[in-house]
C-alpha atoms as one frame of an Amber mdcrd trajectory, in Angstrom:
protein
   0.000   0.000   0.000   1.130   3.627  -0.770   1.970   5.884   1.633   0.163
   9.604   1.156   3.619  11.034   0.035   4.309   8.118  -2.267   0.802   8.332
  -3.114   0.751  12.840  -3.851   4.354  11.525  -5.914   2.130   9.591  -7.915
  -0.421  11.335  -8.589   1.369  15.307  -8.722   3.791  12.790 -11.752   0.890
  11.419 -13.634  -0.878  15.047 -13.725   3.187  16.439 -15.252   2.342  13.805
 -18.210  -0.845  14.202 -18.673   0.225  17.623 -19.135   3.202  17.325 -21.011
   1.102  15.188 -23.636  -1.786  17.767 -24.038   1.062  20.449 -24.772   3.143
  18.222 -26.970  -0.191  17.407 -28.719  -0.904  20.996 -29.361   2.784  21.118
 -30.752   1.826  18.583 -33.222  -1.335  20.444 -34.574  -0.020  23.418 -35.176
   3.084  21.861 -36.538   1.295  19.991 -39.159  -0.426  22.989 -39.908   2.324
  25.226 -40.606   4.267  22.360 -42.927   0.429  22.487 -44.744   1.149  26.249
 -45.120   4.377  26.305 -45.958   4.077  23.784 -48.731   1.293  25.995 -50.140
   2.971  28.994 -49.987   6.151  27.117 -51.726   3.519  26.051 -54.691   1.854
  29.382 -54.687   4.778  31.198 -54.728   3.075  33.391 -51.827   5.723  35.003
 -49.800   2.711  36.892 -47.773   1.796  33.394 -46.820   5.232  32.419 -46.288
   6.342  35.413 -44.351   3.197  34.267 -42.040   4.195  31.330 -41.590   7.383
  31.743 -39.925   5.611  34.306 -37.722   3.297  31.734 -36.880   5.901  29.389
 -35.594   6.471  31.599 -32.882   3.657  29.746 -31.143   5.279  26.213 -31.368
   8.258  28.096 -30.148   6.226  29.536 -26.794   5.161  26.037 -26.110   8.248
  23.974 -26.092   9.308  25.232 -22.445   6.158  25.104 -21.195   5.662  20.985
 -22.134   9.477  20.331 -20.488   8.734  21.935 -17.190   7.742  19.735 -14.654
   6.344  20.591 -11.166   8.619  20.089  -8.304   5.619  20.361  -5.986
């Protein structure tokens, strides 16, 4: 049986990757999105769309730290 520090371990680590997941998740998406948009822009020949785009990646860029920070509570 678990003790209730073991047990608040446990539980505070499985909440970190559930977390982590949701955030690398949301990484993927918009990742897949911008290679969908870049592609475009490529065939277009759109360098509004590409311009955009790189802008846009500042938002994969603001999650990264956020998915490898784990509590230390």
């Amino acid at each position: 049986m678990l003790n209730k520090s073991t047990d608040h371990i446990v539980k505070s680590f499985d909440e970190d990757l559930k977390r982590l997941n949701n955030v690398i998740a949301e990484m993927g998406g918009l990742a897949e999105a911008q290679l969908t948009r870049a592609v475009e822009s490529l065939v277009r020949r759109n360098t509004e769309l590409a311009t955009q785009v790189v802008q846009d990646d500042k938002r994969i860029d603001t999650l990264a730290p956020q998915g490898f920070l784990i509590s230390t509570d």
